[in-house]
N, C-alpha and C positions, 0 to 999 in steps of 0.2 A: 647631544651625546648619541653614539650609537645605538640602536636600541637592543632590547636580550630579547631573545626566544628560549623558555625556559619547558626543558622538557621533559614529562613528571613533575608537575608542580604541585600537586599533592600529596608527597610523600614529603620524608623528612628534608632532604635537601631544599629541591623544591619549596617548598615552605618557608624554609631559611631566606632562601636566595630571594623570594617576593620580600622578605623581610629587608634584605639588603639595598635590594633595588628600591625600595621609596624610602631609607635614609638618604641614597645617592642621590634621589629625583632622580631615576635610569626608568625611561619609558621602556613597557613589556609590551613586545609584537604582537607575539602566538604564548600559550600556554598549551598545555597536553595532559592528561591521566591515561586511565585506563577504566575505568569503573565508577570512580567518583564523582556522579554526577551533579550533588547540592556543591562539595566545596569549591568546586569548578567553576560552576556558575558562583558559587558569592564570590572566587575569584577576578573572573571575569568581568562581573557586573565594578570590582573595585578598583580595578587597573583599567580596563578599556581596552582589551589588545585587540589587534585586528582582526588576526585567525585562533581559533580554540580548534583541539583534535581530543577525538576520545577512541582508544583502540579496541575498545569494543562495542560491538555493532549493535546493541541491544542499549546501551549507554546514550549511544552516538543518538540512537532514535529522538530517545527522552530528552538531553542537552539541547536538540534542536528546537523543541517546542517548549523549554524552558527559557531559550534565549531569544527568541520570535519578535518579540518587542524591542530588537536590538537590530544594529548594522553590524553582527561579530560574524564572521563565517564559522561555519563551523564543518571541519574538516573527519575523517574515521580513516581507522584502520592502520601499517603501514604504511599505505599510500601517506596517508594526510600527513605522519610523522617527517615523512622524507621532505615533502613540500615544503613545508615549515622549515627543516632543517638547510633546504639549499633556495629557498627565497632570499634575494638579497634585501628585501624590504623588511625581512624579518628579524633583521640584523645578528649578532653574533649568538649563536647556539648554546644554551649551558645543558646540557647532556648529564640528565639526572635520573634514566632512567633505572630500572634494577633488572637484570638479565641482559640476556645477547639481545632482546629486543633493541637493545639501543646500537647495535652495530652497524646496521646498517640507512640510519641515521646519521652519525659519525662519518662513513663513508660517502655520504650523500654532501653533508655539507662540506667535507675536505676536497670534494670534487669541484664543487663551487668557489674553491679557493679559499673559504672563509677561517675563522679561527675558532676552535671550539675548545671550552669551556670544560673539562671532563670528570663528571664524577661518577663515571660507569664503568668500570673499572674491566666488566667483561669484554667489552670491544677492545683493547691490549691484549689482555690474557686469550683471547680466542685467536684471533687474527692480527696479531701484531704486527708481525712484517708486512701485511695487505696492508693493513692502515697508514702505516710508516709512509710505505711506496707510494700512497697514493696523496698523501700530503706533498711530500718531494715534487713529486709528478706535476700538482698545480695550484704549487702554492699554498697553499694549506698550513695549519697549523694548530699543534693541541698546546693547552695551559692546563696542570696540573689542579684540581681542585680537592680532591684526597688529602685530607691535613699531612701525611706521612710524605706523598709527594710535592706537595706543595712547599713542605717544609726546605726537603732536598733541591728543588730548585730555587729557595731563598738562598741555599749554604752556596749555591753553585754558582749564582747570580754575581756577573762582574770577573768570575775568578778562571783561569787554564783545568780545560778538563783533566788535560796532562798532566797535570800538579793532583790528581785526584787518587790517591790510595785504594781507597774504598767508602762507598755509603755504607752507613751505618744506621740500621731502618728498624725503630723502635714498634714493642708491641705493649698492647697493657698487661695484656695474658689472661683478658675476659674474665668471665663469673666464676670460673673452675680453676683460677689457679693454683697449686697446689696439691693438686688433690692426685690419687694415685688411679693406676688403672682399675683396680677393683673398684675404686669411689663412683668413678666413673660409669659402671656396670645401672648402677640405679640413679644418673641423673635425669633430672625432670625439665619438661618443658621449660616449666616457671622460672627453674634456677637459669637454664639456658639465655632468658630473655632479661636475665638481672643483670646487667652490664654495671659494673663499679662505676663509670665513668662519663660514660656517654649516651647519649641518648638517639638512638639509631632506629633502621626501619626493623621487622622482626628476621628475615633474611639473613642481613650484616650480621645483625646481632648474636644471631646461632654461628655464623660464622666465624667470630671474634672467637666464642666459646667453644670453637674446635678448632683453631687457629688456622681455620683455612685462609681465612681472611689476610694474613700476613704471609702466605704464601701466592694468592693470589695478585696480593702488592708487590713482591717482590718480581714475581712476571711481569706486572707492567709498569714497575722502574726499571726494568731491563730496558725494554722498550723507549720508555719516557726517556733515557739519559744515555743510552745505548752502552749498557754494560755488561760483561757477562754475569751468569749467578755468582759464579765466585767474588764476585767481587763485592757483594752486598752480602752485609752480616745481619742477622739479625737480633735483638734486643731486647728483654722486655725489661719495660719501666714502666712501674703499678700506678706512680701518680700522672702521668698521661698528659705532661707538662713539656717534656722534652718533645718534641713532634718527628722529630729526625734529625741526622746531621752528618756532617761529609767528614772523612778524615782525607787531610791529605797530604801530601809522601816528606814535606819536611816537618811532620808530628805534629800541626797543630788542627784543632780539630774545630769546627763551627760548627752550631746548633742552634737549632732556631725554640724558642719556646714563647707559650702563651696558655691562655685558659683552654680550656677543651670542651671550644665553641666554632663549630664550624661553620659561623658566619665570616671568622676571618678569611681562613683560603677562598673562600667562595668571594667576599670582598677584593680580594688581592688579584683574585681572574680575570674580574670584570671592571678593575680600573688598571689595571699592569699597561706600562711600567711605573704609574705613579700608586703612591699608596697613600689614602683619603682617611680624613679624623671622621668616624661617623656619631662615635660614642655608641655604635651596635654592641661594640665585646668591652667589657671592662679592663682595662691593663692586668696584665702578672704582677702583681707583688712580690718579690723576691723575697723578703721581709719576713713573708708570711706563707711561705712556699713549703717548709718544712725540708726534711729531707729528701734528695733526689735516691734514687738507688737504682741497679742494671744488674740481669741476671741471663744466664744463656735460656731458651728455651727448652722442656723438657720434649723432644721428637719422638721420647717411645712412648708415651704416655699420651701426646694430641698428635696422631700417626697422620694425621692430614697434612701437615705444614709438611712431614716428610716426604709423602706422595708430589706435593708441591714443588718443592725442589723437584725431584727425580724427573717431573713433566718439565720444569725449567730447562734440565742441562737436555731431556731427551730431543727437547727442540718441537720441531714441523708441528702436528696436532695436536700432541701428547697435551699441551695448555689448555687447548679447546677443549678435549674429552674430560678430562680434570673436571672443567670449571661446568662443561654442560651436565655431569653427572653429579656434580657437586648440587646444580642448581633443584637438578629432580629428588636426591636422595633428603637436601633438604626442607623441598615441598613436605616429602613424606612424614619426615619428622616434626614439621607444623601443626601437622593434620595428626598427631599422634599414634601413626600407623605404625612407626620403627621405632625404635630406641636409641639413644643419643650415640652409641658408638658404632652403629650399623651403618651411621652415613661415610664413616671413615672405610668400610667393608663394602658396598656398594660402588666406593667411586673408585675404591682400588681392583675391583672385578670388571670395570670399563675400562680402566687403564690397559691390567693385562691383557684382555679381550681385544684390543682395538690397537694398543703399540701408541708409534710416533710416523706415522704416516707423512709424507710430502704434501703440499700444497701448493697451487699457485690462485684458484680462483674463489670469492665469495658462497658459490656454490658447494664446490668442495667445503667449505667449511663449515656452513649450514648442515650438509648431509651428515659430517659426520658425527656432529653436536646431537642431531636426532637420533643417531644412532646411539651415541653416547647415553642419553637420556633414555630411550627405550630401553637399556640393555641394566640401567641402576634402576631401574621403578618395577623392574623381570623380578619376578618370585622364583625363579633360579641361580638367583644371587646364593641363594645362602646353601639350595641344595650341592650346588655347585663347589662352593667353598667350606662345608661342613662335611 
């Protein structure tokens, strides 16, 4: 079997994905973090892979002289992610990391031709039409790993795009469902990181609970299936069973469902087109599934998903600034320096500030992501908009 380079394998994905990879027996090339330098190493020391990267330099130090008694290389920075990413020895890339870091990674290994694995959702939503282009260009090719995408192209799989109405792209509706915008005035960290359903890195998770997250999906199923916004509805469904599903234009609609374990899609990546018994996920019960239910989203209420859209239809950067100020505003709110509804205010002050700018190179879209980011983390945010 081909083997995976899995990268971010410390975080939740990541984690998963080694979980998956030794029910499959799927040798692991390279691994990568950022920081993590014990689980890394007990990684390492448990799989054998050839190259380890750690992207910070102070990490990268310590890993080296933790793995000294080994033949692993180990790789820092950047640089080292790329390497990994377009070695062909390092076989197929699963792209786990969280931020634009992993862009151009993505782009690295699409250049090499290879097929990647994706569940980094900011390399679509930043640069989509770069990354598109540059698969086309040689060869390349992405596999959904996002249970929501993932799902969509199980609905799609086999079937005429042309026969395709519309996807229909489910959300849970996070910790805050419900709750109104005054509620919302005094939400806390803690509630934010309470996810009903899943169990995500803490990032996603605030995300889910401002529903950027499903806006940020909804960018890169445009991309993933090449469709316009309009054409993708969104959904929320609280038991988190439904994972998505396609309607199409003679009314019948497919959906795909299972537990809400994302070992599946991350299995289904890294064996597609066949799909393997591992006994990793437990089956759905239908039996036992209780009621399904589907509700529209509330857009005034989690003002983010709106912003979302709005960056969707505006096109060129509008995505990128979105999601790079989305990224800073909620550092901020981790580090409990903002309040839960000021990341929804900060990334709409990048937006206006900065438009929907053209693009055609990586650079350009780096720059304007920093720009993005410096101008949401600006203590003239709120003088500005108060």
């Amino acid at each position: 079997m081909e083997p995976v380079s899995i990268l971010g394998s410390t975080g939740s994905i990541g984690t998963q994905a080694l979980r998956v990879c030794r029910a499959l027996g799927r040798p692991v090339a390279a691994l990568s973090a950022d920081s993590s330098t014990g689980l890394l190493e007990e990684q390492a020391r448990a799989f054998h892979p050839q190259k380890v990267c750690m992207t910070d330099e102070a990490a990268c130090r310590d890993l080296r002289v933790r793995l000294r008694d080994t033949d692993i290389q180990v790789l820092g920075g950047m640089e080292g992610l790329c390497e990994i990413a377009a070695d062909p020895a390092c076989g197929m890339p699963l792209n786990a990391l969280v931020g634009m870091v992993g862009l151009r990674p993505t782009l690295r290994a699409l250049e090499a031709g290879k097929t990647v694995a994706l569940a980094n959702k900011e390399t679509l939503v930043a640069a989509g039409e770069l990354v598109q282009n540059t698969a086309k260009a040689h060869g390349g090719r992405l596999l959904p790993v996002d249970s929501e995408h993932s799902a969509i192209f199980q609905c799609l799989w086999g079937n005429d795009k042309k026969a395709v109405r519309r996807i229909l792209l489910t959300a849970s509706g996070g910790p805050f469902y419900g709750k109104t915008r005054e509620e919302l005035q005094t939400a806390t960290l803690a509630g934010a990181l309470c996810h009903p359903n899943w169990s995500m890195g803490r990032k996603i998770t605030v995300d889910s609970a401002t529903l950027m997250n499903k806006g940020l999906e909804l960018i890169e199923a445009m991309w993933l299936f090449d469709v316009p916004p309009e054409q993708i509805t969104i959904l929320v469904h609280r038991q988190s069973l439904v994972h998505s599903a396609v309607e199409y234009r003679d009314g019948s609609i497919l959906a795909q469902l299972s537990q809400p374990d994302m070992a599946l899609p991350i299995q289904l990546a890294l064996t597609y087109p066949e799909r393997a018994e591992t006994g990793v996920v437990e089956p759905l019960d239908l039996l036992r599934a209780g009621t399904l239910t589907f509700a529209a989203p509330d857009e005034e209420t989690f003002g983010c998903l709106r912003l979302a859209k709005a960056a969707a239809k505006a096109g060129g950067l509008a995505p990128c600034i979105l999601n790079a100020a989305n990224e800073a505003a909620v550092a901020l709110f981790l580090e409990e320096r903002i309040p839960f509804l000021e990341i929804e205010e900060r990334v709409g002050y990048a937006l206006s500030r900065l438009g929907a700018p053209a693009y055609r190179t990586l650079e350009e879209v780096l720059a304007v992501a920093a720009e993005a980011k410096a101008l949401a983390q600006s203590g003239a945010v709120l003088h500005e908009l108060r």
